[in-house]
DOSEVO-60228 format. One record per residue (C-alpha): residue number from 1; residue in three letters; x, y, z. Coordinates in nm, 2 decimals. Layout:
NUM,ALA,X,Y,Z
...
END
This chain:
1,UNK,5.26,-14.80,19.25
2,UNK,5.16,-14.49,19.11
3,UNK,5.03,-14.38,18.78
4,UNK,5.40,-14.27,18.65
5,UNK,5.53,-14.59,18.74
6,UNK,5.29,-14.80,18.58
7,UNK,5.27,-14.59,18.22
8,UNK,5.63,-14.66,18.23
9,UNK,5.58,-15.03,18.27
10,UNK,5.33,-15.05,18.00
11,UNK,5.54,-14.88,17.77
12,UNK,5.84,-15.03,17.81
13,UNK,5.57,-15.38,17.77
14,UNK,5.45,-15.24,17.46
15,UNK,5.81,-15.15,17.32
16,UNK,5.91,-15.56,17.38
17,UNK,5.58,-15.64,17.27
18,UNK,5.67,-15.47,16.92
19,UNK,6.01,-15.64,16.90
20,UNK,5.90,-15.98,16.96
21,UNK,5.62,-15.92,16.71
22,UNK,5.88,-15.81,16.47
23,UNK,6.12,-16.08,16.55
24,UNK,5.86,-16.35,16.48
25,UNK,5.76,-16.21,16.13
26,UNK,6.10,-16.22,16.06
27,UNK,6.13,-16.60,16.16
28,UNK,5.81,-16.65,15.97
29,UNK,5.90,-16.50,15.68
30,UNK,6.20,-16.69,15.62
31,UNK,6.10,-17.06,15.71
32,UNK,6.06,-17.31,15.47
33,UNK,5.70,-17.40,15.57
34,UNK,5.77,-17.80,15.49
35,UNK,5.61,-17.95,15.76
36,UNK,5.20,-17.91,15.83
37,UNK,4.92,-17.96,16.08
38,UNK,4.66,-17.93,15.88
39,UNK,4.27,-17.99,15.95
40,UNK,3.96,-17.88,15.73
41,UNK,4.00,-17.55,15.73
42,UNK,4.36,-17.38,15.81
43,UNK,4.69,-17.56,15.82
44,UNK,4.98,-17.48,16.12
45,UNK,5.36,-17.46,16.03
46,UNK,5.50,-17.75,16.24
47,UNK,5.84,-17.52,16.30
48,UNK,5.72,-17.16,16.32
49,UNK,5.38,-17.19,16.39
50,UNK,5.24,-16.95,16.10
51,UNK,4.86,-17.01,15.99
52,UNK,4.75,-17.08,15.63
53,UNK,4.38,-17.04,15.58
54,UNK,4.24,-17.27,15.33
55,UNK,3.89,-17.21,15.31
56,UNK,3.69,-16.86,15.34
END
């Protein structure tokens, strides 16, 4: 592989790195957050997986 060929690849990486980012915010965003793990000090949507902290 050559230089060329391997910018492209990390750029098109980056690019569906962005959109999955973007497509679990949007998932995040809009879940009802019912369902916990919890433990002493964050707590773990059971569906989408988004972290609560509860202590600083």
């Amino acid at each position: 592989m050559n230089v060329e060929t391997l910018q492209e690849e990390i750029n098109h990486i980056k690019t569906r790195l962005a959109i999955l980012e973007n497509r679990l915010k949007e998932i995040q965003h809009y879940c009802d957050h019912h369902y916990y793990k919890r433990n002493h000090f964050y707590e773990v949507c059971a569906k989408c997986n988004k972290i609560n902290v509860l202590y600083y």
